[in-house]
Structure formats: C-alpha cells, structure tokens
N, C-alpha and C positions, 0 to 999 in steps of 0.2 A: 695823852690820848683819852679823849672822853670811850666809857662807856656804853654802853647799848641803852641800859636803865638811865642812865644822865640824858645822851642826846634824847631820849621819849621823854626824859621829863617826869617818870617812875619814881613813887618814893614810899608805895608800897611794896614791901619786900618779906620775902626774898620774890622775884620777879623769875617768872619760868615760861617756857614757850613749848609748844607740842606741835608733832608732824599730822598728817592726815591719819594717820595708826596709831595715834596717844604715846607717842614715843616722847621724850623729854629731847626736847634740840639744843635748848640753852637754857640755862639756870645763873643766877647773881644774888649777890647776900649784899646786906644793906652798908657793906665797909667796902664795896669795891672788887672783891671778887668774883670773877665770872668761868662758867664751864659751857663747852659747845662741845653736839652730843652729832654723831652723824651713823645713818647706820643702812645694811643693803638691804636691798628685796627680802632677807629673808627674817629680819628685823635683827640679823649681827652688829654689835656696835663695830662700824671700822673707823671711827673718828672721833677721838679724844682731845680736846684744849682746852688747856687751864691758863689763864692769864697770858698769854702767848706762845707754852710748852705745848707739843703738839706727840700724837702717837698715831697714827693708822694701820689697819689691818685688812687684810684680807680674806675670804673662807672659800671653800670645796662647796661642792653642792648637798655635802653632808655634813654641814655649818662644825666641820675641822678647819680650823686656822691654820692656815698657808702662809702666810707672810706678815711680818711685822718693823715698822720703823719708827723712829721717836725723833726729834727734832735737837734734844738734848746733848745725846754725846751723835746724831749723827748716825746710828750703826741701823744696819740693815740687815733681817735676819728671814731666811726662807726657813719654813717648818716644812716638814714632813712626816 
C-alpha cells in the first residue's frame, strides 16, 4: 500500500498537512512513516494513526476526556 507522499509524488520531506485551524492532520518522514491527526470543535486531538494503529477519543465540554479506544488490543475505556 502506497503512501499519501508516494501516490502525490512528494519527495520533499518530511511532508505535513494542516486543517482550516493550523492543526497538523497528517505528517510522513522520508522512510515511509506516516501519522494522521484528527481533532473536535474544540481543537481536542480525538484521532490518532500511525502506520495503520489507530486511538480515538472523546471530550466533555470542558475538554475532560470521556472515552478512549485503540485499535491495538481492541479495548474500550469510558473515563470519568
């Protein structure tokens, strides 16, 4: 599975991308590693991926984290 930087054809690196908020959404370093950045309304990161490992998150409206899952082992955890 090609890359984001391969299929663009990018070979200046490390290769990054920004939201409408200057937020970092994805980043890749010149061996092939890539991160993908996702985040809410309140600029909470809730979306973490690395090479295809995945975390997401959720927050309150007092950017407290409420919930968190990872792609890894699977598990699923409500905070409080």
């Amino acid at each position: 599975m090609k890359t984001k930087g391969q299929k663009l054809g990018i070979t200046d690196f490390p290769y990054r991308e920004f939201d409408n908020n200057g937020k970092e959404t994805y980043f890749e370093t010149s061996y092939g590693s890539w991160f993908k950045y996702g985040y809410d309304e309140h600029g909470n990161r809730t979306y973490f991926e690395y090479n295809g490992n995945w975390w997401k998150s959720k927050y309150d409206k007092y950017g407290n984290e409420t919930y968190w899952e990872d792609s890894k082992d699977g598990r699923e955890y409500t905070i409080r």
